[in-house]
N, C-alpha and C positions, 0 to 999 in steps of 0.2 A: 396631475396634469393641470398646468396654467389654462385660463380661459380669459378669453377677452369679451367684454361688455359695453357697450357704446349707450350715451345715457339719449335719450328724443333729440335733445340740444344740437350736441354733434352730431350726428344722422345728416338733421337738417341741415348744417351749416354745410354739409358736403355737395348740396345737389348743385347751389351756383356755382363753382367752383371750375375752373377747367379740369376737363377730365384726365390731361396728363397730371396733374397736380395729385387728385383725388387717387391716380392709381401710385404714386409715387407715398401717400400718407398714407393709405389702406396697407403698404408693403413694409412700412415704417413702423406699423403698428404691431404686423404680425411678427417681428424680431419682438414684440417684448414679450411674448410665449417662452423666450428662453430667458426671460428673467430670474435674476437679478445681474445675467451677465451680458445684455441687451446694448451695444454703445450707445453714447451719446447721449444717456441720460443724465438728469441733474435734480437735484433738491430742492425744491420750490422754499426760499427766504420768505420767512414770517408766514406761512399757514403751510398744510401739512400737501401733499402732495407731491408729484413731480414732473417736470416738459422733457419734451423730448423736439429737437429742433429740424423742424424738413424743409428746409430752404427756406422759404419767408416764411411760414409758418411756425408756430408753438401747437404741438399737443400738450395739454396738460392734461393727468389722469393720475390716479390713485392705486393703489394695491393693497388688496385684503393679507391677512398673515396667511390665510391657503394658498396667496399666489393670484388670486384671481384679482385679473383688471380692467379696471373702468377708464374708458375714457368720456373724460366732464365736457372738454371744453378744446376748440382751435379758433386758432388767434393768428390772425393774419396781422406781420408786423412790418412797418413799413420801413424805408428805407429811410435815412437821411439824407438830404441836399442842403442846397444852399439857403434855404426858407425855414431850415428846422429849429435853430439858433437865431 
């Protein structure tokens, strides 16, 4: 059985968060319990890991060879406008 494990970092990073947001990444999370067949995942370029994309958000998190996963790290990504370029 897969387990998932959230590291202080990301905990924290969920409390300012709106709360539909937060129930929206907590449900995103729990699809990677059926990993490795979980959508939407991808291979993090140049270091080991993987994101998983929730609207603006990135999870990024890892997985042991037992299945079990951590999630490191969410990353709130912005949009681009007209000021970004």
């Amino acid at each position: 059985m897969n387990v998932i494990n959230w590291t202080k970092k990301a905990r924290k990073q969920l409390v300012p968060m709106p709360r539909h947001d937060v129930d929206r990444i907590i449900t995103a999370v729990e699809s990677l319990l059926h990993w490795p067949n979980a959508p939407g995942i991808r291979a993090l370029a140049n270091r080991d890991g993987y994101r998983l994309r929730v609207g603006r958000y990135r999870i990024l998190f890892s997985v042991t060879p037992s299945g079990a996963v951590t999630v490191i790290l969410i990353e709130e990504v912005k949009k681009r406008d007209e000021h970004t370029y």
